[in-house]
C-alpha positions in Angstrom: 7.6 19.6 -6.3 5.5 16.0 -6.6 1.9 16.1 -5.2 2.1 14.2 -2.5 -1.3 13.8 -1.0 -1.6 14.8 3.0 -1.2 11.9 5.5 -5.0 11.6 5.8 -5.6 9.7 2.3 -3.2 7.4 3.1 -5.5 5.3 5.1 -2.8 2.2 5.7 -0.8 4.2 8.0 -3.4 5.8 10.1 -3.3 3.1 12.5 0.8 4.0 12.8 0.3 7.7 13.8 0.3 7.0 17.7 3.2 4.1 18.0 5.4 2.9 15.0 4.1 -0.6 13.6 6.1 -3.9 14.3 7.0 -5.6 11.2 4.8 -8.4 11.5 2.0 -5.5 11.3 3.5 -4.1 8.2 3.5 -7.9 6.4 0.3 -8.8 7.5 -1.1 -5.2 6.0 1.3 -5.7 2.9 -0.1 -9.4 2.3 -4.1 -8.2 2.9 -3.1 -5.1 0.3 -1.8 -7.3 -2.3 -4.7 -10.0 -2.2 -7.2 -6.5 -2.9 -5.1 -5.6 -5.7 -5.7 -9.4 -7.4 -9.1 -9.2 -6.4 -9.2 -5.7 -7.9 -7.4 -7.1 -11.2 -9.8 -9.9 -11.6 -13.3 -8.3 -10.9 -11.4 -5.7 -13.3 -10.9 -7.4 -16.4 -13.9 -8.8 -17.6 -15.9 -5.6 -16.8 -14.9 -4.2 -20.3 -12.7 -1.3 -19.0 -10.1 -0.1 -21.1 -6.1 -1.0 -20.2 -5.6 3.2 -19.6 -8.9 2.6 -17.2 -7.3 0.0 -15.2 -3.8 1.8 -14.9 -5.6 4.7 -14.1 -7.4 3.0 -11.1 -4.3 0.5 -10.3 -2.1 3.1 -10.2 -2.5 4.5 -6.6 -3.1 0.8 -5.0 0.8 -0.1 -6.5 1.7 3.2 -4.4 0.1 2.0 -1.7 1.9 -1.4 -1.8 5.2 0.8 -2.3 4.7 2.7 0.7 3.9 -0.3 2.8 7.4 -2.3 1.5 8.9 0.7 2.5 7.8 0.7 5.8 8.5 -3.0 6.3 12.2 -2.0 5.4 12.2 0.6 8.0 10.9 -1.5 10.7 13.5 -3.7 9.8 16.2 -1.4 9.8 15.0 0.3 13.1 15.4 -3.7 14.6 18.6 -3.6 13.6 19.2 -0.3 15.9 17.7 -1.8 18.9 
């Protein structure tokens, strides 16, 4: 069975556990999320850590953009219901 870490550390849904997000919400997050990860990148590079340091550290914030494109194409898909 993965390790999938409880709801709690996955801070860019908190905000969803009361109503379901509009996709507009989701983008908007997904876009913000993406610019930290450049940001992240950049500030990373020249600070002499090694490439399996950075993939370490990169790796949960490209889960965190997976989960967030998933949930744009479920709030897409639930429009599609309506």
């Amino acid at each position: 069975m993965p390790n999938v870490p409880p709801p709690t550390d996955r801070p860019e849904q908190d905000a969803w556990a009361a109503t379901a997000p509009t996709p507009e919400e989701v983008e908007s997050r997904l876009r913000a999320t993406f610019e930290a990860v450049v940001a992240f990148a950049k500030r990373t590079a020249p600070a002499g850590k090694t490439l399996y340091d950075f993939e370490l550290a990169l790796r949960p914030l490209v889960f965190t953009l997976g989960r967030l494109l998933l949930a744009l194409f479920l709030c897409r898909q639930h429009e599609g219901l309506e």
